[in-house]
PyMOL commands that place a pseudoatom at each C-alpha (Angstrom):
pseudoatom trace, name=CA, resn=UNK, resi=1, chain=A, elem=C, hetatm=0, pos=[0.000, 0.000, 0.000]
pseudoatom trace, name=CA, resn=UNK, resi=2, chain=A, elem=C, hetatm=0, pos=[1.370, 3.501, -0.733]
pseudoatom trace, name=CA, resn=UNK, resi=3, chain=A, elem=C, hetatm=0, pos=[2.093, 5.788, 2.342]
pseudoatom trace, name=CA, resn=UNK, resi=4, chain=A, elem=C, hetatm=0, pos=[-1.806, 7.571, 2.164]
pseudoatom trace, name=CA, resn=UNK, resi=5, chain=A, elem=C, hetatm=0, pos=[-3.261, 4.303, 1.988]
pseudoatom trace, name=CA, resn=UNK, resi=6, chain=A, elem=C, hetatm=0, pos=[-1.032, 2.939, 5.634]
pseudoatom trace, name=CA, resn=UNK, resi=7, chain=A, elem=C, hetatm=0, pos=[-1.717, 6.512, 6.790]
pseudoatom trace, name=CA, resn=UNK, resi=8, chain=A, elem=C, hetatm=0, pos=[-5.805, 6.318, 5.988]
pseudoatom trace, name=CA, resn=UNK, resi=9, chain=A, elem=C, hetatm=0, pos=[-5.896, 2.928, 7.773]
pseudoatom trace, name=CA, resn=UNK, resi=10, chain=A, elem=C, hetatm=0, pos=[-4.271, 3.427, 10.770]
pseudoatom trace, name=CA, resn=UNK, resi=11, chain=A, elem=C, hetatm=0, pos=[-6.254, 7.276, 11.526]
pseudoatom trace, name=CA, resn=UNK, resi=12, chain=A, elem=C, hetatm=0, pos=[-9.654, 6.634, 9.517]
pseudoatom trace, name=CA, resn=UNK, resi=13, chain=A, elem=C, hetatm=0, pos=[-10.496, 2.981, 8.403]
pseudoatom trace, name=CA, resn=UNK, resi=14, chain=A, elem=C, hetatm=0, pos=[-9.554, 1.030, 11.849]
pseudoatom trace, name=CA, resn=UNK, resi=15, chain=A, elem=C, hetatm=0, pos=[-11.026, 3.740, 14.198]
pseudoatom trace, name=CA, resn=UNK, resi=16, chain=A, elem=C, hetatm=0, pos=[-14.136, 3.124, 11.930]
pseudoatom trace, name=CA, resn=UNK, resi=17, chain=A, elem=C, hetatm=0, pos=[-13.704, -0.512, 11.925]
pseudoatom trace, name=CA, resn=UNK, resi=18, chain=A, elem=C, hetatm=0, pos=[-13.602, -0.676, 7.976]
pseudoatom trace, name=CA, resn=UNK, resi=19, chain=A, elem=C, hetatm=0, pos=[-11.075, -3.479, 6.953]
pseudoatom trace, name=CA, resn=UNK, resi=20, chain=A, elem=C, hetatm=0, pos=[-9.112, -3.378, 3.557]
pseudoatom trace, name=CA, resn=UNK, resi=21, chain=A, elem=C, hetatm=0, pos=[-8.782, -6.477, 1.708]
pseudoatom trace, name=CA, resn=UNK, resi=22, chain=A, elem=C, hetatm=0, pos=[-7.949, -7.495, -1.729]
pseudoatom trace, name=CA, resn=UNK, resi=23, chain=A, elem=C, hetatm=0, pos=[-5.432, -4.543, -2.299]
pseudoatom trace, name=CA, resn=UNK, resi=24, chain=A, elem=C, hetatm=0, pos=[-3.902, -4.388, -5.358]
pseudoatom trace, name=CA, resn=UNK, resi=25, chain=A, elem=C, hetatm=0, pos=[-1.522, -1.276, -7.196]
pseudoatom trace, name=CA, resn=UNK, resi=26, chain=A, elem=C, hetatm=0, pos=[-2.822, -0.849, -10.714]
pseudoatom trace, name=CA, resn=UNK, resi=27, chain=A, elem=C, hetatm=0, pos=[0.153, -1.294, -13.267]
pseudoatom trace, name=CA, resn=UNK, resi=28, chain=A, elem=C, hetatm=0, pos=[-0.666, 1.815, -15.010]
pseudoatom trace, name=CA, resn=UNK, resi=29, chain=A, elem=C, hetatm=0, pos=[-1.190, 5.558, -13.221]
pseudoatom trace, name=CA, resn=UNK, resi=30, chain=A, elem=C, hetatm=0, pos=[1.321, 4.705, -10.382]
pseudoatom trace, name=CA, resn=UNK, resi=31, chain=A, elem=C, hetatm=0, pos=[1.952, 8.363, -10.504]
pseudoatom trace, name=CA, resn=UNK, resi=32, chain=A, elem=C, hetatm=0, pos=[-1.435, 9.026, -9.086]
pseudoatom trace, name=CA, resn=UNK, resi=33, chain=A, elem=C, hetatm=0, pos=[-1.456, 5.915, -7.004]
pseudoatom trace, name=CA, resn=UNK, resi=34, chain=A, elem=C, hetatm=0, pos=[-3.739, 4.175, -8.884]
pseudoatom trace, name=CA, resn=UNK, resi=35, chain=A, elem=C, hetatm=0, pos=[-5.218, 1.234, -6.457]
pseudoatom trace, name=CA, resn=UNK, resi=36, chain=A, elem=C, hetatm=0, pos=[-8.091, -0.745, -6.031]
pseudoatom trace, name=CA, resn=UNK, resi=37, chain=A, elem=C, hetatm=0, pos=[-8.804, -2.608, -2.975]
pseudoatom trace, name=CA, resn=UNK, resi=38, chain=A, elem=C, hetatm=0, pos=[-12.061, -4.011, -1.076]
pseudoatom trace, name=CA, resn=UNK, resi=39, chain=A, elem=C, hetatm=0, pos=[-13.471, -2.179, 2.883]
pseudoatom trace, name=CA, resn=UNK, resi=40, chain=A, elem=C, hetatm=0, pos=[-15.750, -3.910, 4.340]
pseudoatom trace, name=CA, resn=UNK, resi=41, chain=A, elem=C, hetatm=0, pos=[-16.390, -5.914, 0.729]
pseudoatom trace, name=CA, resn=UNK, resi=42, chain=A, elem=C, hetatm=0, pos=[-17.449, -2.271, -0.502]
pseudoatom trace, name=CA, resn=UNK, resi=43, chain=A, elem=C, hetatm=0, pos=[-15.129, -2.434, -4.135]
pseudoatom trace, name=CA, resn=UNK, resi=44, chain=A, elem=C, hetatm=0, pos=[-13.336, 0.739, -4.923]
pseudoatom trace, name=CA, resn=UNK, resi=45, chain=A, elem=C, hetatm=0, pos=[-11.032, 2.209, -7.094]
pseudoatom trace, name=CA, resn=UNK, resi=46, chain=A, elem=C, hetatm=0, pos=[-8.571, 5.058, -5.480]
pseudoatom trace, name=CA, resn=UNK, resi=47, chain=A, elem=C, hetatm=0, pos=[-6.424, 7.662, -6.539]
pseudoatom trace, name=CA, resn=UNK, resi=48, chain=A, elem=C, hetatm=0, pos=[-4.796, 10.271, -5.429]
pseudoatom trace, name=CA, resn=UNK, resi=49, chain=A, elem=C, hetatm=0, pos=[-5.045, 13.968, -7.117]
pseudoatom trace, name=CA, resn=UNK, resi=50, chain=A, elem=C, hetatm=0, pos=[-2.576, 16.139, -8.230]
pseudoatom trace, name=CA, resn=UNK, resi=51, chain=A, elem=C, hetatm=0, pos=[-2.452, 20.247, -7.728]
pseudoatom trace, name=CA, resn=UNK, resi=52, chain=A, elem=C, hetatm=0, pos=[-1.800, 21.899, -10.837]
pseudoatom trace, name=CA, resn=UNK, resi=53, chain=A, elem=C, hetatm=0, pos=[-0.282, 25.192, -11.304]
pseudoatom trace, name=CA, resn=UNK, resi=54, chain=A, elem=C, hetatm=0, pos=[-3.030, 27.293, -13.298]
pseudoatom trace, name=CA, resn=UNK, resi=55, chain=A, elem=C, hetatm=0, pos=[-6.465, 26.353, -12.127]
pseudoatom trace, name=CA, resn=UNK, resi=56, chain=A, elem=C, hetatm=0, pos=[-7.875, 26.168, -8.449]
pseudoatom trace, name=CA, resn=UNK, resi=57, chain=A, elem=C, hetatm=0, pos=[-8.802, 22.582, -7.366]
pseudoatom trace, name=CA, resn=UNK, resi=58, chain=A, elem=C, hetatm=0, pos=[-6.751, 19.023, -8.134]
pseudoatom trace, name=CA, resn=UNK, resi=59, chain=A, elem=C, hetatm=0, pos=[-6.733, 17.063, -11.620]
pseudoatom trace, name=CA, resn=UNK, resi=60, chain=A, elem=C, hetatm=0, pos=[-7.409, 13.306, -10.815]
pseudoatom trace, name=CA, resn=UNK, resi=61, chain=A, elem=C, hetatm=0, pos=[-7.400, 10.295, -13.766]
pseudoatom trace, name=CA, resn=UNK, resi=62, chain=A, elem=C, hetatm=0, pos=[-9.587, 7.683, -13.540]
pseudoatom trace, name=CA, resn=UNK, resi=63, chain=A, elem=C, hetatm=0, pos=[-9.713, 5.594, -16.473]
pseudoatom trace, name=CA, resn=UNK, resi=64, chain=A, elem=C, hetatm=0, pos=[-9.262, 1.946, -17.263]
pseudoatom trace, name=CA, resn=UNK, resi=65, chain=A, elem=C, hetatm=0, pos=[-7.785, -0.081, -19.789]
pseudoatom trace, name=CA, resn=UNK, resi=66, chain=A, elem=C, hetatm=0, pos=[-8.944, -3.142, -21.627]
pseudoatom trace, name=CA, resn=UNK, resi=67, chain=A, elem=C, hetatm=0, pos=[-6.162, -5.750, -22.725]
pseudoatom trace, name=CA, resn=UNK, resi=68, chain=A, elem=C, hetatm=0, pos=[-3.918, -3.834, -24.706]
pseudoatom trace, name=CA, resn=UNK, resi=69, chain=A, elem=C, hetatm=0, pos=[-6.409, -1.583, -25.847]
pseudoatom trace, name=CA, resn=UNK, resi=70, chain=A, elem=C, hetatm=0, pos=[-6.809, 2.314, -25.350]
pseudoatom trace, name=CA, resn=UNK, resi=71, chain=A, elem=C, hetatm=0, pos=[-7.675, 4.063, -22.172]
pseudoatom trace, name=CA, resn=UNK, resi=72, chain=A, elem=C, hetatm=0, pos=[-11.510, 4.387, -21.474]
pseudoatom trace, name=CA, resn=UNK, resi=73, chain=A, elem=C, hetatm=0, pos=[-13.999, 5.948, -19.163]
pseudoatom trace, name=CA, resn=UNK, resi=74, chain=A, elem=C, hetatm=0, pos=[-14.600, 3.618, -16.143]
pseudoatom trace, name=CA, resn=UNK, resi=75, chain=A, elem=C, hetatm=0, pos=[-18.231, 2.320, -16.909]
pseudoatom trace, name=CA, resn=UNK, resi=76, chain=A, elem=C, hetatm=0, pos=[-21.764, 1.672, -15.319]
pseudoatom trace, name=CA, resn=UNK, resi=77, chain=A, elem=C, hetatm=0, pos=[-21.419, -2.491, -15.713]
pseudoatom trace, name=CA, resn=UNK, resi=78, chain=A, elem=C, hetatm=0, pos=[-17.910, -2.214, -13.875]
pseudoatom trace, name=CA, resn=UNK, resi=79, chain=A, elem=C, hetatm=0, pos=[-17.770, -4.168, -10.822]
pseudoatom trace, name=CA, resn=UNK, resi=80, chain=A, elem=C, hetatm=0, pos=[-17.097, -1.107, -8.871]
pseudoatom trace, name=CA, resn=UNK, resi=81, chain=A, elem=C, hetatm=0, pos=[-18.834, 0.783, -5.875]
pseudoatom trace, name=CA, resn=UNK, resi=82, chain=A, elem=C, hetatm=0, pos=[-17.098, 3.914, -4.627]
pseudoatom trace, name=CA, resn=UNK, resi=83, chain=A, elem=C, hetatm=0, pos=[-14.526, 6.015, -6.488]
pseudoatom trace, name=CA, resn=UNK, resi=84, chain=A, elem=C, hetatm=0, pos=[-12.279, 7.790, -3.989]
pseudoatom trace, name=CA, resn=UNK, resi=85, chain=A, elem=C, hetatm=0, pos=[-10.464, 11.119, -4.486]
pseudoatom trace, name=CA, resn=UNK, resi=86, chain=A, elem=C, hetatm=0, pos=[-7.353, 11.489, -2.302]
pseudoatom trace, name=CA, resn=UNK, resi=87, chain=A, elem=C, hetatm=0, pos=[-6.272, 15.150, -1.984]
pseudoatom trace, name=CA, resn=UNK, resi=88, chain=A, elem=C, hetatm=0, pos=[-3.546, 17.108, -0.252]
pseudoatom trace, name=CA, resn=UNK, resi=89, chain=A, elem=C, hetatm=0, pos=[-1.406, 20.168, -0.037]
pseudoatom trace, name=CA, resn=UNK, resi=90, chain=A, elem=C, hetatm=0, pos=[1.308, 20.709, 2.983]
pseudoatom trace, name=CA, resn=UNK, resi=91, chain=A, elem=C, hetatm=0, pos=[-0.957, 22.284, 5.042]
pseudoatom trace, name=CA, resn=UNK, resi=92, chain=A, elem=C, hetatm=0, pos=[-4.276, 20.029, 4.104]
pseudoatom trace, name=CA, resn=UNK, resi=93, chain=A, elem=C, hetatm=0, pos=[-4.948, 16.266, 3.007]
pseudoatom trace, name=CA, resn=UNK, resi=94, chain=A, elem=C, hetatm=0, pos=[-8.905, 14.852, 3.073]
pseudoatom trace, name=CA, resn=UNK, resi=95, chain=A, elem=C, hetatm=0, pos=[-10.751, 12.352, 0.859]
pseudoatom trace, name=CA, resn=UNK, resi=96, chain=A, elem=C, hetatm=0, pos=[-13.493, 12.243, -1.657]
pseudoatom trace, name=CA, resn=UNK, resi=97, chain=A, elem=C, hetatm=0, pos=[-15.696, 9.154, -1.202]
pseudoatom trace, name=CA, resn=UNK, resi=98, chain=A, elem=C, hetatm=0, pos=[-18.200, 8.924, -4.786]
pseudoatom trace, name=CA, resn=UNK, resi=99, chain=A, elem=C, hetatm=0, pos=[-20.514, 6.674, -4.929]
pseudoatom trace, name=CA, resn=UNK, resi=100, chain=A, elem=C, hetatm=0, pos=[-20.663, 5.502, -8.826]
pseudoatom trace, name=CA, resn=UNK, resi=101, chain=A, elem=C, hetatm=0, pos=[-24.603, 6.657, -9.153]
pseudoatom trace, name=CA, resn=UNK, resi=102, chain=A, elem=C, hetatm=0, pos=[-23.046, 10.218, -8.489]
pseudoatom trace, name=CA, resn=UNK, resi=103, chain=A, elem=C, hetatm=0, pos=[-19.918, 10.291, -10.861]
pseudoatom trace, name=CA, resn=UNK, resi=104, chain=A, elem=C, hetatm=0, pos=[-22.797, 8.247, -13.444]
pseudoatom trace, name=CA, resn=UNK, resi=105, chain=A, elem=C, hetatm=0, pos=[-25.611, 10.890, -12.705]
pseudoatom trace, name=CA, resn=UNK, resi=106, chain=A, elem=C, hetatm=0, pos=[-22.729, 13.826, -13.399]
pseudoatom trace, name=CA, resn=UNK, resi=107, chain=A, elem=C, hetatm=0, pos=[-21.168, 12.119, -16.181]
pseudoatom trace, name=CA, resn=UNK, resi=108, chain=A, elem=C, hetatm=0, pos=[-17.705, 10.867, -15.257]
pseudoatom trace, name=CA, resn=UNK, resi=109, chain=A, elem=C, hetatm=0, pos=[-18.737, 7.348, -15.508]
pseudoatom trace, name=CA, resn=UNK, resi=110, chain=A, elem=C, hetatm=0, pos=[-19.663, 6.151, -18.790]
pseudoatom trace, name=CA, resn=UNK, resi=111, chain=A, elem=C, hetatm=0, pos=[-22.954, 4.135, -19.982]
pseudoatom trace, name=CA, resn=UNK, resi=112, chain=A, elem=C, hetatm=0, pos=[-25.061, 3.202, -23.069]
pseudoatom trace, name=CA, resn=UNK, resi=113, chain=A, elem=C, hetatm=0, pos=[-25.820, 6.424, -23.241]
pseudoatom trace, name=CA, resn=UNK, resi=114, chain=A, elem=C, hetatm=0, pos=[-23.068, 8.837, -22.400]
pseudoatom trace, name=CA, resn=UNK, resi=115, chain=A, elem=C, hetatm=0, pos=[-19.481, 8.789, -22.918]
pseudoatom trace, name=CA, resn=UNK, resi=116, chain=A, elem=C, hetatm=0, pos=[-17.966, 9.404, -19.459]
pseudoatom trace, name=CA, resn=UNK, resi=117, chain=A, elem=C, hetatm=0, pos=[-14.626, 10.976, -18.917]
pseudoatom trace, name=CA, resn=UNK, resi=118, chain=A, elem=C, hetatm=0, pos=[-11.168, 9.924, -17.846]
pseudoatom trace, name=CA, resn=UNK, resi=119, chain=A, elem=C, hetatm=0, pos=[-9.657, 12.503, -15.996]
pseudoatom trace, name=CA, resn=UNK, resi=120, chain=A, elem=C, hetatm=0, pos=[-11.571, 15.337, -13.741]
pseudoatom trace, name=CA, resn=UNK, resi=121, chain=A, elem=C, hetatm=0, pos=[-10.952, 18.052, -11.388]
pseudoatom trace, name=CA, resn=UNK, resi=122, chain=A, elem=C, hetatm=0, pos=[-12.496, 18.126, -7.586]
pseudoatom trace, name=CA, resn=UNK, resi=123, chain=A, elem=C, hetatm=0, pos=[-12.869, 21.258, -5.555]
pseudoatom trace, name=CA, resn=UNK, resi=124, chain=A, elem=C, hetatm=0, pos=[-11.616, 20.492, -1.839]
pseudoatom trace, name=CA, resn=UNK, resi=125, chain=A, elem=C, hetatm=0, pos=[-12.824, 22.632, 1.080]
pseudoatom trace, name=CA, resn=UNK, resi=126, chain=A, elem=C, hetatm=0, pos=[-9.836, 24.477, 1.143]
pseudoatom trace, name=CA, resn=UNK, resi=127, chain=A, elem=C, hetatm=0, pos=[-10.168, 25.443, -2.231]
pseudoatom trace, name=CA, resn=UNK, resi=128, chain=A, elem=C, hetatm=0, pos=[-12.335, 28.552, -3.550]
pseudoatom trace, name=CA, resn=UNK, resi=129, chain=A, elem=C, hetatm=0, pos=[-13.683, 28.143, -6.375]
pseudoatom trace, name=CA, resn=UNK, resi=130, chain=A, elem=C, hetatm=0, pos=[-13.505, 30.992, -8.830]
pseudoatom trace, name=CA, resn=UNK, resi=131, chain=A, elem=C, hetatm=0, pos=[-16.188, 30.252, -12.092]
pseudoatom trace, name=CA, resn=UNK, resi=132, chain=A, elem=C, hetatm=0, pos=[-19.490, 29.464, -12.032]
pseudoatom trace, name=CA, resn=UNK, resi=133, chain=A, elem=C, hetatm=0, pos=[-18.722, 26.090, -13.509]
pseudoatom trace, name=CA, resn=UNK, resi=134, chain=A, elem=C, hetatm=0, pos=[-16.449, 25.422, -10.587]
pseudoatom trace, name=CA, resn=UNK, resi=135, chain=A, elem=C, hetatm=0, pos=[-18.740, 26.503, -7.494]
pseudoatom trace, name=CA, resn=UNK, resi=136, chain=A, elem=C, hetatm=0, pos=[-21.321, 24.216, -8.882]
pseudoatom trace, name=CA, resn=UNK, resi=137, chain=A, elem=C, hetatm=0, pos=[-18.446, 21.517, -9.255]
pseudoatom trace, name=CA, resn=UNK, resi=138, chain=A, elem=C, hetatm=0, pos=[-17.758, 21.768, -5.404]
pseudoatom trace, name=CA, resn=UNK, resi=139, chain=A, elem=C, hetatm=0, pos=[-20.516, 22.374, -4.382]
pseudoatom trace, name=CA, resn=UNK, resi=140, chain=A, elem=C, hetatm=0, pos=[-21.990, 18.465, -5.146]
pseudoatom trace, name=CA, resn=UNK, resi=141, chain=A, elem=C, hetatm=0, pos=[-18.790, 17.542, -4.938]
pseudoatom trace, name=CA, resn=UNK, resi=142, chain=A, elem=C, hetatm=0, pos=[-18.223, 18.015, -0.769]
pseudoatom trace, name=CA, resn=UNK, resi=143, chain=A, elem=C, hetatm=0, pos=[-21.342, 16.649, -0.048]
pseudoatom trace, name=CA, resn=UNK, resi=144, chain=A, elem=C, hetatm=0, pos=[-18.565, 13.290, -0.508]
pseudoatom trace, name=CA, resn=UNK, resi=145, chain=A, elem=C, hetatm=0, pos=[-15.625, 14.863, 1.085]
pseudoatom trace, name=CA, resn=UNK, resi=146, chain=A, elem=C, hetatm=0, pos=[-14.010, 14.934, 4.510]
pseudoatom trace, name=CA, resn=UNK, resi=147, chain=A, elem=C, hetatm=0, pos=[-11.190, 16.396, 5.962]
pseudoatom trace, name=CA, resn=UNK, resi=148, chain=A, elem=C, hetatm=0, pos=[-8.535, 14.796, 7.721]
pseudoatom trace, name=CA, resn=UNK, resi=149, chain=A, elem=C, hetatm=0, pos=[-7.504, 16.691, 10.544]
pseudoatom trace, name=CA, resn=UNK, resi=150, chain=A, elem=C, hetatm=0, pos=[-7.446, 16.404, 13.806]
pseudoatom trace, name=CA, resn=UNK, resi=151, chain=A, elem=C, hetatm=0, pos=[-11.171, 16.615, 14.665]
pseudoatom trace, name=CA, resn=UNK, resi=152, chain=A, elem=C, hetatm=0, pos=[-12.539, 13.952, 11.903]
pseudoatom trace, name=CA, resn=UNK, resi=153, chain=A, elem=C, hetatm=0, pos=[-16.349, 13.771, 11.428]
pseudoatom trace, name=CA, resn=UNK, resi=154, chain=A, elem=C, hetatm=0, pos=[-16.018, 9.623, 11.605]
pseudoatom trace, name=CA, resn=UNK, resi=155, chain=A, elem=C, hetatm=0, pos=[-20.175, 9.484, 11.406]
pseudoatom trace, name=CA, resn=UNK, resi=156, chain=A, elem=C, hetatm=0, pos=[-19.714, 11.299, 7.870]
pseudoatom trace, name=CA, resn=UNK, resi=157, chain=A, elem=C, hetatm=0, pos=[-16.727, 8.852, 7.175]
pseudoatom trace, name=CA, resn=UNK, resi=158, chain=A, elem=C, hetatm=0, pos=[-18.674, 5.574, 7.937]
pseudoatom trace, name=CA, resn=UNK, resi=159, chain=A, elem=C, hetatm=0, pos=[-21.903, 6.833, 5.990]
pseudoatom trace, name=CA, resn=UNK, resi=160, chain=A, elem=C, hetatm=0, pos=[-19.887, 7.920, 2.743]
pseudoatom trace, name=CA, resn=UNK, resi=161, chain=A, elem=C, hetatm=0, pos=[-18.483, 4.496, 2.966]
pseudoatom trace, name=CA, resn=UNK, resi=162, chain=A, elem=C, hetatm=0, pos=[-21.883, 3.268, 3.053]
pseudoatom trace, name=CA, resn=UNK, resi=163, chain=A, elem=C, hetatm=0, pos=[-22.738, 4.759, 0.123]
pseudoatom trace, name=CA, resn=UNK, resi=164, chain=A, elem=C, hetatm=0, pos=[-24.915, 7.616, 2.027]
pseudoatom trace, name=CA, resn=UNK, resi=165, chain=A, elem=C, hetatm=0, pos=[-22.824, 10.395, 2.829]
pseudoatom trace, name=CA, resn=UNK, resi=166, chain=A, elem=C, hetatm=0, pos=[-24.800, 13.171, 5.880]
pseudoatom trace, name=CA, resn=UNK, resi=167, chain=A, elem=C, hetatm=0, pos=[-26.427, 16.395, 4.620]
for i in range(1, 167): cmd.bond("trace and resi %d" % i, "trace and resi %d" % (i + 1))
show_as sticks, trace
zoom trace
């Protein structure tokens, strides 16, 4: 596991008794450590985000590959549950927990009928958002996000791992 994985265990997952199993590094996208592992037999698919120089918020890929084939969208029939969003700066790090009805509703995830995407920005609280686009971005999007610090909301935690994340 990568060093926010060992770090997410030992101060989020065990104090909220969610157990990893089946971790596994994905060969490709190491650079945004690309993972996919099982809590609790909930199946997601992590990365982590990157800050980028020009624009407010954090770029994160999530995309898949088939065989040898070209990158692509992740999809509605994938035999995944949550998509998670790790994000950090020196002075912040918290997590995005989306469930895949939310990234299919908003169209990150790919179906019969839309095309998906394979890379998108998220807005953390510490960010302020500057165009209208990107206030409505963050505005759904923290609705899945919590901050780690040093007074975690673990209720919020446990139901956005749950697939019901607290209004």
């Amino acid at each position: 596991m990568d060093n926010n994985l060992n770090t997410l265990k030992t101060e989020v997952y065990d104090k909220c008794s969610l157990e990893i199993s089946e971790f596994f590094m994905e060969p490709e996208s190491k650079e945004y450590d690309a993972c996919r592992y099982k809590l609790n037999g909930t199946r997601i698919v992590s990365r982590s985000s990157k800050v980028t120089p020009k624009k407010v918020g954090q770029f994160v890929t999530f995309w898949k590959r088939t065989g040898n084939g070209p990158i692509e969208p992740f999809d509605a029939k994938d035999p995944v549950d949550l998509y998670v969003v790790n994000v950090n700066t020196a002075e912040a790090w918290g997590q995005f927990v989306f469930p895949k009805e939310v990234l299919l509703e908003k169209g990150i995830i790919s179906s019969a009928t839309q095309a998906g995407k394979r890379a998108f920005r998220v807005y953390p609280s510490w960010d302020t958002a500057q165009s209208k686009q990107a206030v409505r971005t963050q505005k759904w999007q923290l609705k899945y996000f919590y901050e780690l610090n040093t007074s975690i909301d673990f209720k919020k935690v446990v139901a956005l791992y749950n697939g019901c994340p607290l209004s």
